[in-house]
C-alpha positions as CSV (number, residue, x, y, z in Angstrom):
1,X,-7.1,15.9,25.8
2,X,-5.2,12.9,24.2
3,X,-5.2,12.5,20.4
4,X,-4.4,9.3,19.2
5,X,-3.1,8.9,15.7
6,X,-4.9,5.5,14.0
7,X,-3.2,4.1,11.4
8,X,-5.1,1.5,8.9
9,X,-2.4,-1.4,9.8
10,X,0.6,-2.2,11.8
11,X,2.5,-2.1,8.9
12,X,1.5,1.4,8.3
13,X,2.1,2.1,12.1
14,X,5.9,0.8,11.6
15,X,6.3,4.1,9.2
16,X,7.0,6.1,12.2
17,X,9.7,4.3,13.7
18,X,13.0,5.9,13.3
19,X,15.4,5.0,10.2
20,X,18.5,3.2,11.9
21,X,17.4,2.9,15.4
22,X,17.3,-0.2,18.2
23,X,14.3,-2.1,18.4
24,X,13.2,-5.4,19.8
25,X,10.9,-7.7,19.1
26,X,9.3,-9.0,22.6
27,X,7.6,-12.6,21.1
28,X,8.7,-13.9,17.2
29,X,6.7,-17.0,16.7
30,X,7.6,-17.2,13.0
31,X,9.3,-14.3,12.5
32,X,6.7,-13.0,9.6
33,X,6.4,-9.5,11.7
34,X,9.8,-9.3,12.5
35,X,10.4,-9.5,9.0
36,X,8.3,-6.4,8.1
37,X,9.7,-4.5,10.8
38,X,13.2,-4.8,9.2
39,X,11.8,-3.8,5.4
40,X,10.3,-0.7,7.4
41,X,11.8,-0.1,10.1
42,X,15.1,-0.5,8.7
43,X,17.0,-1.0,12.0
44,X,20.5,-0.7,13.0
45,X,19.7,-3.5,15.8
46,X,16.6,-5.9,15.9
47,X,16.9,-7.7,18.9
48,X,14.5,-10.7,18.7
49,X,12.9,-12.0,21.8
50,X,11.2,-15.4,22.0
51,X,11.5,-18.7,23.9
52,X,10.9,-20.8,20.8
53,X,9.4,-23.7,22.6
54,X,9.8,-25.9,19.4
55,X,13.2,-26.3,17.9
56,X,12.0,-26.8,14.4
57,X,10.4,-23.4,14.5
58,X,13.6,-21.5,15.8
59,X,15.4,-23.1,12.8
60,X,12.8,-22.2,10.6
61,X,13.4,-18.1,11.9
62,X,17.3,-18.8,12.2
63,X,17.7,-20.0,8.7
64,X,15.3,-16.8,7.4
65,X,16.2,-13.9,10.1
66,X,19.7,-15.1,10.8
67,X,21.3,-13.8,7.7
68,X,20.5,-9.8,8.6
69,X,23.7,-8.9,10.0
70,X,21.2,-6.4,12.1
71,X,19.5,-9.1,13.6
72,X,20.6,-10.6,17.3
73,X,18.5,-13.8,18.4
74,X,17.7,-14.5,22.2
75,X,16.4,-17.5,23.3
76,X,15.0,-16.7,26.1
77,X,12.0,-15.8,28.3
78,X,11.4,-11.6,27.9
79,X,12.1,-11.7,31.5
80,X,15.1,-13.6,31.5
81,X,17.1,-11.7,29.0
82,X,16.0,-7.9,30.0
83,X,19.1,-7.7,32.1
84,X,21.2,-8.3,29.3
85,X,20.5,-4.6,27.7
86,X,21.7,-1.4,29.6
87,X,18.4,1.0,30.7
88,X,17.3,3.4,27.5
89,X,19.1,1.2,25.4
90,X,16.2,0.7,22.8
91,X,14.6,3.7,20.7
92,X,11.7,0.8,20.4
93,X,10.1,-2.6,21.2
94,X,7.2,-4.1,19.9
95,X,5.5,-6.3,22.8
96,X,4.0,-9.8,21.2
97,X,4.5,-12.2,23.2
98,X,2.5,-13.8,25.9
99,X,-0.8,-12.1,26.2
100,X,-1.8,-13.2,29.5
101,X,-2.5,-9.6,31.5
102,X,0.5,-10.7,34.0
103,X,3.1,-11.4,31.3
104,X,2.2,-7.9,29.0
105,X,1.8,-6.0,32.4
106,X,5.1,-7.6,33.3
107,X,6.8,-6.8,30.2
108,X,5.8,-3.1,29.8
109,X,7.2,-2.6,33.4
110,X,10.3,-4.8,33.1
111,X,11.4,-3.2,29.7
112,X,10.0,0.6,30.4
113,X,14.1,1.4,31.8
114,X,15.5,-0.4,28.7
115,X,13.4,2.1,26.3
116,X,14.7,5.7,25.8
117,X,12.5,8.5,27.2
118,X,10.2,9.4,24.5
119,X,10.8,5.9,23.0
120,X,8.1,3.5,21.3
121,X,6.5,0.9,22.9
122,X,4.4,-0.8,20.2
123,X,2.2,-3.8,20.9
124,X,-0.8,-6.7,19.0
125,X,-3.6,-8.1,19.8
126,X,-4.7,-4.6,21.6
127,X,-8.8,-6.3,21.8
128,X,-10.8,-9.0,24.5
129,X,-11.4,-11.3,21.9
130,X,-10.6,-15.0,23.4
131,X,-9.0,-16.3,26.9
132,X,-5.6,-16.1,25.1
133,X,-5.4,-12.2,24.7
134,X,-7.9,-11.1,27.8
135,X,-4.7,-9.4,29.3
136,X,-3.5,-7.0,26.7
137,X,-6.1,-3.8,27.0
138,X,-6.1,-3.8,30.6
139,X,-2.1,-4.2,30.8
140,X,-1.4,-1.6,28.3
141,X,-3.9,1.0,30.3
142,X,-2.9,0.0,33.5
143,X,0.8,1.3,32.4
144,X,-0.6,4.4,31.1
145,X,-2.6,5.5,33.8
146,X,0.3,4.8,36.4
147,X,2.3,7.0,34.0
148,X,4.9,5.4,32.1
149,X,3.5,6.0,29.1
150,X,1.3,8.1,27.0
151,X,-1.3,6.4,24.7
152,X,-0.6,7.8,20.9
153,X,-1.5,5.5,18.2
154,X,-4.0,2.5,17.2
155,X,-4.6,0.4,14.1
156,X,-7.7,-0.1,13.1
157,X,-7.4,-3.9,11.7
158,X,-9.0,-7.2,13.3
159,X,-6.3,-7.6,15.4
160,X,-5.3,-4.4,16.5
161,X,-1.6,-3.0,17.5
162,X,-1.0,0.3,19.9
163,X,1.4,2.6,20.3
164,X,2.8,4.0,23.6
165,X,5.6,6.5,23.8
166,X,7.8,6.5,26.8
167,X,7.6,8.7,29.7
């Protein structure tokens, strides 16, 4: 039987990720989560991942994020750039970016070599709420039950993240 840790927030949820480590950020937007991952996480690396579509916003994240020397922008489709890192590179990613159940299914396969075994995969918008994020549940489970990962943890806020670690 599985037991799955559930953690009030996602900012709670970032208190497991190792001190020091690699992580990605797979979708930016504004950068306000990958800010909070770097208070917690405290990161060696934080690669962030996000095509930016409007200049003034990549700016915006640029002139904020860019100053962390731990911080490496790519902009770049998650699918373009997941050639760039060498396979168990990360010790984790956090999965926000399109939530279409082709693009999250794509990610979790496309960056499951680039996690170390027993990495992280953490994700948002785990819920059906909306045509926008119809694609996350069934992507994430999909993955599971094909067995790359195993389901371990779950926030229980409106807009819930998961946790997968890597097989």
């Amino acid at each position: 039987m599985v037991k799955i840790r559930v953690f009030p927030d996602r900012e709670s949820l970032y208190t497991i990720i190792p001190k020091g480590a690699i992580g990605a950020e797979l979708g930016v937007q504004r950068g306000r989560n990958a800010r909070a991952l770097l208070e917690i996480a405290k990161p060696k690396e934080l690669h962030l991942i996000d095509i930016w579509a409007r200049n003034r916003m990549f700016k915006a994240v640029q002139e904020v994020l860019g100053k962390y020397r731990q911080v490496i922008m790519h902009r770049a489709a998650t699918l373009e750039v997941v050639v760039d890192f060498d396979d168990e590179y990360f010790d984790w990613i956090y999965v926000d970016a399109d939530h279409a159940y082709k693009s999250v299914n794509r990610d979790l396969r496309l960056y499951h070599p680039k996690v170390k075994k027993n990495g992280l995969v953490l994700g948002h918008d785990f819920f059906n709420h909306g045509r926008d994020h119809m694609g996350v549940i069934k992507a994430v489970l999909e993955c599971v039950a094909d067995g790359l990962y195993e389901f371990m943890y779950l926030t229980s806020e409106r807009w819930p993240s998961y946790g997968l670690r890597r097989l």
